[in-house]
N, C-alpha and C positions, 0 to 999 in steps of 0.2 A: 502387352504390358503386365508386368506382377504386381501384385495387391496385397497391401496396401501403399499406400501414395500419399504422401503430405505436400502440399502446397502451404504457402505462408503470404497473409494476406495484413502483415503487418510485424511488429517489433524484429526485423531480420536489420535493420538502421534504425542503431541505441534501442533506447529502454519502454519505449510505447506502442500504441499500439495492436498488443497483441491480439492476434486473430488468425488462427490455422486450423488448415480443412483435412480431415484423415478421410481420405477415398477409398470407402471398402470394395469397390470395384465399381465398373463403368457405367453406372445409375447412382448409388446411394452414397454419400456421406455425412460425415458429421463434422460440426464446427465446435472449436474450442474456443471460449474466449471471442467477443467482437469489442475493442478497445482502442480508444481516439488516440491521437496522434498530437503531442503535446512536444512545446521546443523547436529548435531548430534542426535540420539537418537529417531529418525523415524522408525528406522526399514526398511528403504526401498530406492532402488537403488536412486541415486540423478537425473539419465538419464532419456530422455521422452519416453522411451519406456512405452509399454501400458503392462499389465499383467493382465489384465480381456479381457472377450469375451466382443465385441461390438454388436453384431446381435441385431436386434431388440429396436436399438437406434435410437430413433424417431428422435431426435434431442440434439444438443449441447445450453444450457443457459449462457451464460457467466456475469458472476456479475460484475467484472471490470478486470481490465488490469495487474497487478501484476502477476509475473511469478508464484507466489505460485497458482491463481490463472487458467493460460493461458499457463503454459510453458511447459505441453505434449500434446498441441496440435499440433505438429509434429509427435509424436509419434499414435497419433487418426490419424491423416490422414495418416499416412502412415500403420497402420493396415486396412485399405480400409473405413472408416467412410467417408460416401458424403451425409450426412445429413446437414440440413441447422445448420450454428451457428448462436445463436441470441443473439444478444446484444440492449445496447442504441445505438441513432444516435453517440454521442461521442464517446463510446468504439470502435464501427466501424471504424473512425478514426484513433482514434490511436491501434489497435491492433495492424497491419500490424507491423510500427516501433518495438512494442516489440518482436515480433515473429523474426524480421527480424534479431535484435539483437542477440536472443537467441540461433538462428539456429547458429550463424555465429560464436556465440562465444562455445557454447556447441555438434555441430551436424557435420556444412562442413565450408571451407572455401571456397567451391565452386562455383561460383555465377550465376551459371546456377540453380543449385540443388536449389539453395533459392528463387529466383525468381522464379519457379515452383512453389515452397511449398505457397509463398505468392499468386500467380498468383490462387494456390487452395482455400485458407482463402480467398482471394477478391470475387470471385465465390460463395462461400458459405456461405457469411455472409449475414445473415439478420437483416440491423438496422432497429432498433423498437422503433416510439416515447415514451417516458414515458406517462403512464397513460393507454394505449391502450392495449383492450384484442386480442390476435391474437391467430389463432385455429392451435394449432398443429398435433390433430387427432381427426378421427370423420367417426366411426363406427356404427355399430347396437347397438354392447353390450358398447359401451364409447363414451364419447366426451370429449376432453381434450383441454382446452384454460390456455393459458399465460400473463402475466402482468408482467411489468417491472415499478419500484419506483424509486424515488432519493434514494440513501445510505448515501448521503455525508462521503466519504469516498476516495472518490479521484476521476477525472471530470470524466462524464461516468457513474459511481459506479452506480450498482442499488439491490434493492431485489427484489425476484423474488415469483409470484405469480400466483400457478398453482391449477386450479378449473376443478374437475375434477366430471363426471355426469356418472354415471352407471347405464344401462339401463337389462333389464327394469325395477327392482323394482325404481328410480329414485334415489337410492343413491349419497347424495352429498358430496364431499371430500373437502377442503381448504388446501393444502398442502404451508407454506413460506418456502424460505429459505433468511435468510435474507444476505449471502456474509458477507462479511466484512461492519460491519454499522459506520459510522462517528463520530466524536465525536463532543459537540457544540463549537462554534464562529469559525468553519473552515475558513481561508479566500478562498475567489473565490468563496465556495459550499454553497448550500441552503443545508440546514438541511436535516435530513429524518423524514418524517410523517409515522407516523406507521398506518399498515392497518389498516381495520374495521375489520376483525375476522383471524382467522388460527383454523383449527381445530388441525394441526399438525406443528411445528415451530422448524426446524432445524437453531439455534441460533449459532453466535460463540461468545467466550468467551474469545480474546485473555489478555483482561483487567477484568476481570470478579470477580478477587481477591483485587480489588484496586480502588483507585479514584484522578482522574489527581486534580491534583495539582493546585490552582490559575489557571486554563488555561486561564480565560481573560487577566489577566497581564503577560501572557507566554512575548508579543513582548520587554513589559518596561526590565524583566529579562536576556535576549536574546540581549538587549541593554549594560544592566551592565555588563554582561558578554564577550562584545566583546571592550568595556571600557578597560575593565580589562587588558585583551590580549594584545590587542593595545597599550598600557601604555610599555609594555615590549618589543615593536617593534617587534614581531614575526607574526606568522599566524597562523590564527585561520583555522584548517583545518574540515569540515563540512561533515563527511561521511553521504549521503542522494539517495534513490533511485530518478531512473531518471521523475518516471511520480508521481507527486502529491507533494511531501515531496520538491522536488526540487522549484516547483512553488511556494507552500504554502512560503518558506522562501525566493524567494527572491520577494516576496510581501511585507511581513514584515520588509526587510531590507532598501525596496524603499520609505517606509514611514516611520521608522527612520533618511533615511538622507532626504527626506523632512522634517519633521520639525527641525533637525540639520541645516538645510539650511536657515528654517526662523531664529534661533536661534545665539548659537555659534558656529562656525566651526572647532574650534579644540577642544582638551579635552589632556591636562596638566598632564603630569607624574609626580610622586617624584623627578625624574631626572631633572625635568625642561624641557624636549623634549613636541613637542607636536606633535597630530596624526593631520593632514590635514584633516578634514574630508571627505570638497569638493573634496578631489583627491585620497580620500581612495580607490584602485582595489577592483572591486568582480569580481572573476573571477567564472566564471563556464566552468570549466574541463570535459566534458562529452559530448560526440557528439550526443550519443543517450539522454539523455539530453536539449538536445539543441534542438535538432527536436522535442522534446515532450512540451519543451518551445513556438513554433513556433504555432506548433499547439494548444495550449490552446490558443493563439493572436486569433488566427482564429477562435475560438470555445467561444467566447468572448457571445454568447447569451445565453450559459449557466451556464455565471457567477452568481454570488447571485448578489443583491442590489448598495451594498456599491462598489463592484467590477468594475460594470459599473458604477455609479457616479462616481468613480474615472477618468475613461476614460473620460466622459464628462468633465470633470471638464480642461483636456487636462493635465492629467498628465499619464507615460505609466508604467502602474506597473510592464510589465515583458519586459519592453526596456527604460531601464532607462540611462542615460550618461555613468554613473560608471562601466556600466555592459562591462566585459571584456569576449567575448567567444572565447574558446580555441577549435581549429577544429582538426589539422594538428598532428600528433605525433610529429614531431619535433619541432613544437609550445610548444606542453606540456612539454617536456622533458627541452628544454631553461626553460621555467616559472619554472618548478620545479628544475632545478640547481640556477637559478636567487634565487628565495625566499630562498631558503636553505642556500647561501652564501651573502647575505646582510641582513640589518637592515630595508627591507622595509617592514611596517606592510601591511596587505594585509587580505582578506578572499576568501579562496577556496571550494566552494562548489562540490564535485566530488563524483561520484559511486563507486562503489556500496555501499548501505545501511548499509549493513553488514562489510564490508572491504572484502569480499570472491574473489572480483576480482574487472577488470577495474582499473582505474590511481590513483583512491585513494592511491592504494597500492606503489606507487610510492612516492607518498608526504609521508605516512609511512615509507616507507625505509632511505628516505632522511633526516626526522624531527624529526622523533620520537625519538630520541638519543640528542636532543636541547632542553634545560628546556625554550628555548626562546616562545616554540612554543605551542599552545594547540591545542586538538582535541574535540572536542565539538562534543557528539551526541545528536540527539534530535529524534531516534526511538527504536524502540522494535529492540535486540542485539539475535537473536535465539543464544541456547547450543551450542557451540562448534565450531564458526564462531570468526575471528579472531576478530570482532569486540568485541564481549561479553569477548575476552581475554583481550582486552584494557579496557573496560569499566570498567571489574572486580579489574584494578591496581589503577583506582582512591581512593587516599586516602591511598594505601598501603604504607608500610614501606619501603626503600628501592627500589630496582632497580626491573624490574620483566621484565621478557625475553619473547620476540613472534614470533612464527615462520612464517616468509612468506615465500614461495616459497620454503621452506627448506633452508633456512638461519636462524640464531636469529640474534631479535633485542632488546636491549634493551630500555625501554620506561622510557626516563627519561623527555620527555614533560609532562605537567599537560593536565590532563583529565578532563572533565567534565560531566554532563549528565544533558540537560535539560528539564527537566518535563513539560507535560501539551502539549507536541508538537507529541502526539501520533495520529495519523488518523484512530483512534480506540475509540470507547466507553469505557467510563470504567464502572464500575459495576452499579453506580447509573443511566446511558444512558440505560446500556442494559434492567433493569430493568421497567424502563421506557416506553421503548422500545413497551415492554409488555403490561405494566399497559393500555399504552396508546389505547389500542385496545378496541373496543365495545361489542368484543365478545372474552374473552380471549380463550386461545389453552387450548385443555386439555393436552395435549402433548405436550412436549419441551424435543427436543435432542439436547445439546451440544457438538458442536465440537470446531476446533480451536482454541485450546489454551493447556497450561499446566496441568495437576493433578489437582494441588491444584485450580487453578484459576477456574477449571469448577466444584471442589466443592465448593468453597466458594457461586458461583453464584448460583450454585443448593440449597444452603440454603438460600441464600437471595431471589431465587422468590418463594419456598416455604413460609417461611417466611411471605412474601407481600400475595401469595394466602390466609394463614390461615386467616391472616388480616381483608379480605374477605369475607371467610366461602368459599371459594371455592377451589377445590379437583383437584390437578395436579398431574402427573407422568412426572418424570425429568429424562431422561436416560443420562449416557456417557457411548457411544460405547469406546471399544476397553480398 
């Protein structure tokens, strides 16, 4: 057999998931990425148990924080893995928070059992500046180093870059795998710079069939849109995961009502009502949330540019006046009886992404039956998540029924969906992506995403190769 080897032990069906094993030869490898299995149409348990052998795993890479990415690693340590996890300084950070959720909501509610497991992840983690090669093994017949990139992709995010030397003929390998890559004008994140070569490029493609929309004018859209809402005195309910997606908007919502603030303050319905602006509530509903909030305050040096001007300038983009956080259950429960029984317009931003779980699902029960109210998404809705049942009734005829909890609801609020607000490349990034290297890959495997979208992408970098005059092999596993 020739080495190196990847096997895939997860997002090879849709967008979850991920978790891929690079076998440096017939003893040692390493894992990128151990991430759950979320939606329908995976094929595979949604729990963090492990169902591969771990022996001979050098170590864990973690690309960023997303449970699709991080959330069997419960299930890795508890199959006996006491290999070091390596991340950026940021992921380090905040993984603890996701894990700590994940166990609590998916594993125990026992707070000894958590506290252990995280008390394991703090032990084992190794943060890793970006840029920096760090040596994971180093033998007679190998020597195996690592690099960590920006992704832009959510704070943390990185691609991961493994150079691998086989002794003695001196064979050299370039193995990427790029995690989830960002897509441009992120606020908070610096772009990602694509390497100087790969010889082999495990890509994902969760956009790969598409191209985000206007993303610059996403925030102006995003404005109209909550105009709109607002006009009708309801609430604008905002399903968003807790680390990235959350930050990212209420960035953009902080500098909407700054310049509302230099401007006009209210905005005038047909009715003649007007929305207050200066005292419009943004509430954020999410406790894990909130702490992920906290910590990006404090992770403040590795915002992008514009991000930290903003700080200087003494404005707080993620501790703004208006900002309402909701901690307590009985807090949340009051706010969502309160907004479901008045006229007060309001925006709630709450988890889960998907609607699969957490309070969101609460302002659903409670709203989604009021044409007062909308539900704006602004991410990727995976097969068979209550969210993609919402999404799919925008625009439909009629009334169209959703199950939470094993209840129906029917969903006679308007739905929206706004584009350009993916923390994903889309096809023209990924490509890019590529192009942008000195030394293209002659190999590219994609994962992460749907059918169609990692053929679409398979023919557009073919496509760009011919272009070229240069000769790729484009696999999709599974």
């Amino acid at each position: 057999m020739t080495y190196p080897v990847i096997t895939h032990h997860g997002a090879i069906v849709g967008v979850t998931g991920s978790c891929h094993q690079l076998h440096l030869n017939a003893v040692s490898s390493l894992l990128i990425d151990c991430g759950l299995f979320q939606g329908e149409g995976t094929g595979r348990s949604p729990g963090p148990a492990i169902d591969f052998p771990i022996s001979g795993i050098e170590a864990l890479l973690v690309t960023h924080i997303h449970l699709d990415h991080v959330g069997r690693i419960p299930g890795l340590l508890a199959a006996g893995f006491k290999g070091p996890i390596i991340c950026s300084q940021p992921s380090a950070r905040l993984l603890p928070l996701v894990l700590e959720d994940a166990l609590r909501l998916g594993v125990t509610q026992e707070k000894a059992t958590i506290e252990r497991y995280i008390e394991l992840v703090e032990q084992q983690v190794v943060a890793l500046p970006y840029e920096q090669w760090y040596e994971v093994l180093c033998t007679d017949e190998l020597t195996c180093r690592i690099r960590l990139q920006r992704a832009g992709h959510v704070l943390g995010s990185a691609y991961v870059e493994c150079d691998l030397h086989y002794l003695p003929g001196g064979t050299r390998k370039r193995v990427v795998f790029s995690g989830d890559l960002g897509a441009s004008h992120t606020p908070l994140l610096r772009p990602p710079v694509s390497p100087k070569r790969a010889d082999i490029l495990v890509l994902e493609s969760t956009y790969g069939d598409r191209l985000h929309d206007e993303r610059i004018n996403r925030q102006q859209r995003l404005e109209r849109m909550i105009d709109q809402a607002l006009a009708d005195h309801g609430t604008v309910l905002i399903p968003a995961f807790s680390a990235g997606r959350t930050q990212e908007l209420l960035y953009e919502i902080e500098d909407i009502l700054h310049r509302k603030a230099l401007g006009t303050s209210a905005l005038r319905s047909a009715e003649g009502l007007a929305v207050d602006w200066p005292q419009l509530p943004i509430i954020l509903d999410s406790p894990l949330a909130s702490r992920f909030t906290q910590a990006y305050r404090e992770l403040s040096d590795f915002w992008n540019e514009e991000a930290r001007q903003r700080l200087e300038e003494g404005r707080r983009p993620l501790r703004f006046r208006q900002l309402i956080t909701i901690d307590s259950h009985d807090q949340h429960v009051k706010t969502v009886n309160y907004l479901a029984s008045t006229g007060r317009p309001a925006i709630v931003i709450s988890g889960s992404g998907m609607c699969t779980g957490g309070r969101i699902v609460n302002y659903l029960k409670a709203m989604l039956g009021d044409p007062r109210h909308q539900v704006l998404f602004v991410g990727y809705q995976a097969k068979g998540t209550p969210g993609a049942v919402i999404q799919a009734s925008e625009g439909a005829q009629g009334f169209v029924m959703l199950d939470l909890d094993g209840e129906m609801y029917e969903i006679k609020a308007r739905v929206a969906t706004l584009g350009g607000y993916s923390a994903h490349a889309d096809r023209k990034g990924l490509v890019e992506f590529v192009a942008g290297m000195q030394e293209w890959p002659e190999r590219i495997v994609l994962v992460h995403g749907e059918r169609r979208a990692k053929e679409v992408l398979a023919q557009a970098l073919t496509s760009r190769y011919d272009e070229e005059g240069r000769v790729l092999s484009v696999e999709i596993p599974g």
